[in-house]
DRENDREN-82033 format. One record per residue (C-alpha): x, y, z; residue number from 1. Coordinates in Angstrom, 3 decimals. Layout:
<recs>
((X; Y; Z); NUM);
...
</recs>
This chain:
<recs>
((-30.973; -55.373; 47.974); 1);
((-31.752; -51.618; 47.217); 2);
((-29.336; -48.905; 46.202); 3);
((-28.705; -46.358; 48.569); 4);
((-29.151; -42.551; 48.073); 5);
((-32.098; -40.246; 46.916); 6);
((-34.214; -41.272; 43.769); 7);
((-35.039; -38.498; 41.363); 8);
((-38.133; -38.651; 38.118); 9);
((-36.393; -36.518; 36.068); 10);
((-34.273; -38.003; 33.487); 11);
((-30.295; -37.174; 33.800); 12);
((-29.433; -34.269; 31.133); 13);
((-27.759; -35.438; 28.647); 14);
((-26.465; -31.538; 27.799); 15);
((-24.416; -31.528; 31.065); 16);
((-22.864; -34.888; 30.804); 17);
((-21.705; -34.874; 26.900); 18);
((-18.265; -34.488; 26.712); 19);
((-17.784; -31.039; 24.647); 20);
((-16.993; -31.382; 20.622); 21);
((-14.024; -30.700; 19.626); 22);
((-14.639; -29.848; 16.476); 23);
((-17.597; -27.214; 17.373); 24);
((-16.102; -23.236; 17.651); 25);
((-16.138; -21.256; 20.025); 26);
((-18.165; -17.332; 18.817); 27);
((-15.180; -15.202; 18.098); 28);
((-15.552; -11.860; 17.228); 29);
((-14.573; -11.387; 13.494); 30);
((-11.355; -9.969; 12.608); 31);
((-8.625; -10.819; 9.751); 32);
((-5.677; -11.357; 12.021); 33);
((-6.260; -15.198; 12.925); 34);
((-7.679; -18.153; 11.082); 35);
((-9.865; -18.195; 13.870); 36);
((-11.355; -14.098; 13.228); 37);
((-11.108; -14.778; 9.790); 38);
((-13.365; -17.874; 10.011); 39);
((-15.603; -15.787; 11.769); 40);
((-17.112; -13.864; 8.992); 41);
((-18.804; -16.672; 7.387); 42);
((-21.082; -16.552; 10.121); 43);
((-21.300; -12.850; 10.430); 44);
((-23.559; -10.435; 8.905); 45);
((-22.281; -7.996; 5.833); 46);
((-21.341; -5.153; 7.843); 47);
((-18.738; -6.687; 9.417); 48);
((-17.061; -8.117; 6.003); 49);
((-17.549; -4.629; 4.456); 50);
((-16.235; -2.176; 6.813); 51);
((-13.448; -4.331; 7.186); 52);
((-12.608; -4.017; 3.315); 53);
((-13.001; -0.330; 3.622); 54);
((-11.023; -0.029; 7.035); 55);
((-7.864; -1.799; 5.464); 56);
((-8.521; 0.080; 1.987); 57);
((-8.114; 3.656; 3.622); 58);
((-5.597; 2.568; 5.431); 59);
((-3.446; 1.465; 2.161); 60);
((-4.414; 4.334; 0.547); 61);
((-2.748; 6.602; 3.634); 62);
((0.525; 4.499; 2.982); 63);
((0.361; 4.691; -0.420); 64);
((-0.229; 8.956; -0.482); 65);
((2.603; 8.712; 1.864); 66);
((4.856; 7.438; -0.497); 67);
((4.014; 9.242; -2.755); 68);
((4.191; 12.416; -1.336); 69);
((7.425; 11.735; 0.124); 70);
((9.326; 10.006; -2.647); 71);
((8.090; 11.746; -5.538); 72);
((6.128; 15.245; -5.229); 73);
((8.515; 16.235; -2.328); 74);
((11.639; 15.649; -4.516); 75);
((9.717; 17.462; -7.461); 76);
((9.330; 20.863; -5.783); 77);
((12.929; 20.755; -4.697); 78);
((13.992; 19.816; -8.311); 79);
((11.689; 22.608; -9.738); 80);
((12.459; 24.711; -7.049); 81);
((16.364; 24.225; -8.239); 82);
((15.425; 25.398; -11.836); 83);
((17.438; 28.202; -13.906); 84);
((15.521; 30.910; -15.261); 85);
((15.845; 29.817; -18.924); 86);
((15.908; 26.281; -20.512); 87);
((13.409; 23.770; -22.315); 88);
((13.297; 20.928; -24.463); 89);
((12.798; 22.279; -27.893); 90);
((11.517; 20.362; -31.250); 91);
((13.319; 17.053; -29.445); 92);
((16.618; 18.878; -28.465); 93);
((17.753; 20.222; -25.016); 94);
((18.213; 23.861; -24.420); 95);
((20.366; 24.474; -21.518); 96);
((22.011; 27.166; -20.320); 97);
((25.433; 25.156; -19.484); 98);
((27.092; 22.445; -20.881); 99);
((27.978; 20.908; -17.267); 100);
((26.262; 18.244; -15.585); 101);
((23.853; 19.559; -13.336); 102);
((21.993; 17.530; -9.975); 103);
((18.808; 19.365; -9.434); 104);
((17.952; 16.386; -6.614); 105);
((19.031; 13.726; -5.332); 106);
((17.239; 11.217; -2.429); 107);
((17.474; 7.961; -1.784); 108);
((13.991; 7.162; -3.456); 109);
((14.657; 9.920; -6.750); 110);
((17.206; 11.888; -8.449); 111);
((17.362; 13.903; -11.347); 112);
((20.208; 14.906; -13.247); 113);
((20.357; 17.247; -16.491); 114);
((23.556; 16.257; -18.746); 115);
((23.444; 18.413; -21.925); 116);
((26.782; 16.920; -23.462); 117);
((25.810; 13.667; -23.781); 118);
((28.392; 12.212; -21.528); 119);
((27.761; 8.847; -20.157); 120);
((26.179; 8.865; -17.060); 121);
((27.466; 7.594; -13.471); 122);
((24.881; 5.989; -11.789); 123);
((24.285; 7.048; -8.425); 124);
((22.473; 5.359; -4.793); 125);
((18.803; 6.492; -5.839); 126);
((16.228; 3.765; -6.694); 127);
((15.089; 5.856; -9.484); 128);
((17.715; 7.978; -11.459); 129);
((16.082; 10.367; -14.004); 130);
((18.986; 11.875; -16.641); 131);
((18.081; 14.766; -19.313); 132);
((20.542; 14.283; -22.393); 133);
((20.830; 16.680; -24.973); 134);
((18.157; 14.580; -27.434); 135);
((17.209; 11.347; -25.066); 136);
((15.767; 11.117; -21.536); 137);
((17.507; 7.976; -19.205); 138);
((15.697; 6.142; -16.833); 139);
((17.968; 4.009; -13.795); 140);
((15.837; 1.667; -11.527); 141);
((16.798; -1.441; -9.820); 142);
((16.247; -3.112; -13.108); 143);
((18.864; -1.149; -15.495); 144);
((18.817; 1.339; -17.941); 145);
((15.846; 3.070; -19.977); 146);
((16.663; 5.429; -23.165); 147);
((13.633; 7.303; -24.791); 148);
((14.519; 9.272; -27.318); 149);
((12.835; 12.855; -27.485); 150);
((9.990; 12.759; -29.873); 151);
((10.488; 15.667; -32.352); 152);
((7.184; 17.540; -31.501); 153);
((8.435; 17.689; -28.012); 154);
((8.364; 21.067; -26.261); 155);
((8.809; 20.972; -22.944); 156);
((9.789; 23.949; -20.944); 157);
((12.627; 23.201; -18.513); 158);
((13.081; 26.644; -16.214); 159);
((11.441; 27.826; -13.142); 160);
((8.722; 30.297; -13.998); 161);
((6.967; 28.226; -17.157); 162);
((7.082; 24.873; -15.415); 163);
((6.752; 25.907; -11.911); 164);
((3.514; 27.594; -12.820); 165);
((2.153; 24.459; -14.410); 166);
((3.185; 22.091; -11.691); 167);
((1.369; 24.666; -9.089); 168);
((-1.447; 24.209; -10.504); 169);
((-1.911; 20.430; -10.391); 170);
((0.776; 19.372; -7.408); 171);
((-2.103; 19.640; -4.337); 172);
((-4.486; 17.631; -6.888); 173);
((-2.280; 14.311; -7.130); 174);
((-2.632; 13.158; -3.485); 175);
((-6.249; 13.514; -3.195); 176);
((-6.547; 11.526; -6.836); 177);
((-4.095; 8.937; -5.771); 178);
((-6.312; 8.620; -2.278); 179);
((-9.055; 8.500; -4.027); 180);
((-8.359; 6.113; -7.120); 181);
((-6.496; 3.370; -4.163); 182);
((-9.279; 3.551; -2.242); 183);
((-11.440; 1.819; -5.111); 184);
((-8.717; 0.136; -6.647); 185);
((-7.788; -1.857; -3.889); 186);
((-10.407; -3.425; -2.702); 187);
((-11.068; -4.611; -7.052); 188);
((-8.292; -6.390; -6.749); 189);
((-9.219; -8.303; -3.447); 190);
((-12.667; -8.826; -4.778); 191);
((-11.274; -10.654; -7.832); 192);
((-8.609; -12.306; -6.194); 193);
((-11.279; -13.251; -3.410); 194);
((-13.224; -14.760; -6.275); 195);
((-10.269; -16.605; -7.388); 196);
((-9.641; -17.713; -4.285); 197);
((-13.204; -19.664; -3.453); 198);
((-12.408; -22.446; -5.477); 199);
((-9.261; -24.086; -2.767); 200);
((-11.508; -22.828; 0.184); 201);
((-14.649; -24.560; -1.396); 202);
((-12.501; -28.184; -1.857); 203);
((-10.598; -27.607; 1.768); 204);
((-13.987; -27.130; 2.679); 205);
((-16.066; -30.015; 1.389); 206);
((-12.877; -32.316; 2.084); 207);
((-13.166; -31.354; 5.699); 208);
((-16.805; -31.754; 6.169); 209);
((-16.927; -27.659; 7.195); 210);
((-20.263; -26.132; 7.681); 211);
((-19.713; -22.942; 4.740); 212);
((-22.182; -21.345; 2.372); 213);
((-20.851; -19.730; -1.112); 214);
((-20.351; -16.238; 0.814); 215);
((-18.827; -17.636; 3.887); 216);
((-16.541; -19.050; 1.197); 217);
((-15.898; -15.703; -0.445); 218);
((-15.690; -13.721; 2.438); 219);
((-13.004; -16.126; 3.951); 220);
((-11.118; -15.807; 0.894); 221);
((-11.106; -12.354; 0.792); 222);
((-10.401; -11.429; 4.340); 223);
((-7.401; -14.030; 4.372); 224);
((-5.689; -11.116; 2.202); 225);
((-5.685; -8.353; 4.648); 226);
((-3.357; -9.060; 7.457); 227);
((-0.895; -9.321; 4.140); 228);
((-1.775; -6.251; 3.486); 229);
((-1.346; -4.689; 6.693); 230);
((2.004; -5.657; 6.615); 231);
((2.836; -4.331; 3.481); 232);
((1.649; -1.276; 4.236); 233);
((4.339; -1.162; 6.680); 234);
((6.584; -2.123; 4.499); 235);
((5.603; 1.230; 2.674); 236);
((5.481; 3.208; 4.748); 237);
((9.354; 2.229; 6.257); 238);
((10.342; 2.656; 3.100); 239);
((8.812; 6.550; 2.821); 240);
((10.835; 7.087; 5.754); 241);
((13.902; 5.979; 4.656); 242);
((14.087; 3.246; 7.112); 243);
((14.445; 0.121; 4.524); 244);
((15.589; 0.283; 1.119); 245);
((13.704; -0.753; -2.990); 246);
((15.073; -4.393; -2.439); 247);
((13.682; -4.843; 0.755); 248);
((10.366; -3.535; -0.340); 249);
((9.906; -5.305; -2.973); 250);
((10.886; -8.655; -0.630); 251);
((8.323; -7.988; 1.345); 252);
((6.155; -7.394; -1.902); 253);
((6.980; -10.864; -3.047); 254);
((6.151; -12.375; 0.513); 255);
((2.973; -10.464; 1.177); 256);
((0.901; -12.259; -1.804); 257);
((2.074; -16.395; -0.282); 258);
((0.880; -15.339; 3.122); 259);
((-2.478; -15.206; 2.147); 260);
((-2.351; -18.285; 0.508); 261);
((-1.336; -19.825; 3.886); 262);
((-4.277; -18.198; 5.717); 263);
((-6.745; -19.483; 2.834); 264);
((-5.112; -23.070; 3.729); 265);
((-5.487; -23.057; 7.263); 266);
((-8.893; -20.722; 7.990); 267);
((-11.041; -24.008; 7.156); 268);
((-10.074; -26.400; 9.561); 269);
((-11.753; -23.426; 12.219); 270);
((-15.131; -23.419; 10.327); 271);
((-17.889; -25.452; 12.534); 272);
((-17.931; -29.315; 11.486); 273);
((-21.014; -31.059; 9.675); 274);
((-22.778; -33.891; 11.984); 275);
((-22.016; -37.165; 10.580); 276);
((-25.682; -37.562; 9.958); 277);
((-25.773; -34.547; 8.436); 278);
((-23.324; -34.584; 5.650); 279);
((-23.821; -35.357; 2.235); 280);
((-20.608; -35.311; -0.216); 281);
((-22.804; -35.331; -3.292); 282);
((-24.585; -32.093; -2.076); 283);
((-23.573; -29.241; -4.269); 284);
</recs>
């Protein structure tokens, strides 16, 4: 009895009839907005991992000038701006050129309040509430009340020519300094929390059987942190807009930092698998 049909030499290909594994990946194009594009960089050259760092650092730098500039210096040149032509804090003592209370600004992010009698102050709807008292300056935040007494040495001029002429001169300066001290700043933390960070991707990695060198580690661990901060850079910048409030902020503050934790716990199970044969749990 023979089998019917056509007889070939060639051996059947094993390649085309191997069911596909399902742990191999897929190339993805690296990017730190899935486990899958953060997994990605392990196999990736440096570039990649470092103009991602310095995309996401200029871009929290931008959110951070923003704040800046809008909750702070804006609210300065209005307060300065607001000034009387005499006044100073002399040898630890307020001059003043009224007794009343007087509001030189007030925002939702900063106000700032000169009370030259001493009175006790009524705490109004800005996140930070700065009082001059006739011997003491008062800080108001979310977290209470600060009192720091004038030091006696103080002298401090408190009227629109002397002070607006010093602020001039260094106002333009602070955003480009702030830019520029983020920009490096930044990225030192996620270095050295990136660092920090190797030793759970190393065990998730070695309990899983995942195919990772010591930089695939650390750049895993490092890029797991920037989607987190994306997001709060939005958070910072709705807030310089007036569009969420401190205790919101600082919400999203608290929640920013667990997120990466949940991207350092997932990224490994998208790293390619070891062969059976291949794997050796005593290998260091």
């Amino acid at each position: 009895m023979t089998a019917s049909g056509p007889f070939s030499d060639k051996a059947p290909d094993a390649s085309g009839n191997q069911a596909s594994e399902p742990d191999a990946v897929k190339p993805n194009f690296p990017h730190p907005i899935t486990p899958e594009g953060i997994a990605a960089y392990a196999g990736e050259k440096r570039v990649f991992f470092t103009a991602t760092i310095a995309v996401f650092a200029i871009l929290c730098s931008f959110c951070i000038s923003v704040m800046v500039n809008r909750c702070l210096i804006q609210p300065l040149n209005l307060a300065i701006g607001r000034l009387p032509a005499q006044g100073a804090i002399s040898n630890g003592v307020l001059v003043w050129f009224t007794n009343e209370h007087t509001v030189l600004i007030e925002t939702r992010s900063v106000s700032i309040h000169v009370n030259p009698s001493n009175e006790e102050p009524i705490a109004d709807s800005a996140d930070l509430q700065v009082v001059f008292c006739k011997d003491k300056l008062l800080l108001r935040s979310l977290f209470g009340w600060l009192t720091i007494p004038y030091p006696k040495s103080l002298n401090l001029p408190l009227n629109y020519n002397e002070l607006w002429t010093v602020w001039g001169a260094y106002r333009t300066a602070i955003i480009p300094v702030v830019f520029f001290i983020t920009s490096f700043f930044i990225p030192l933390v996620w270095i050295t929390l990136g660092t920090i960070y190797k030793i759970p991707v190393a065990l998730m990695s070695k309990v899983l059987k995942r195919k990772v060198d010591s930089k695939g580690i650390f750049r895993i661990s490092t890029m797991s942190q920037m989607l987190p901060a994306a997001i709060m850079c939005a958070g910072i910048l709705l807030y310089s807009f007036y569009k969420i409030d401190i205790t919101t902020l600082l919400i999203i503050f608290a929640i920013h930092i667990p997120l990466g934790w949940i991207y350092l716990f997932i990224t490994p199970f998208y790293l390619p698998k070891i062969p059976e044969e291949a794997y050796n749990p005593f290998k260091v």
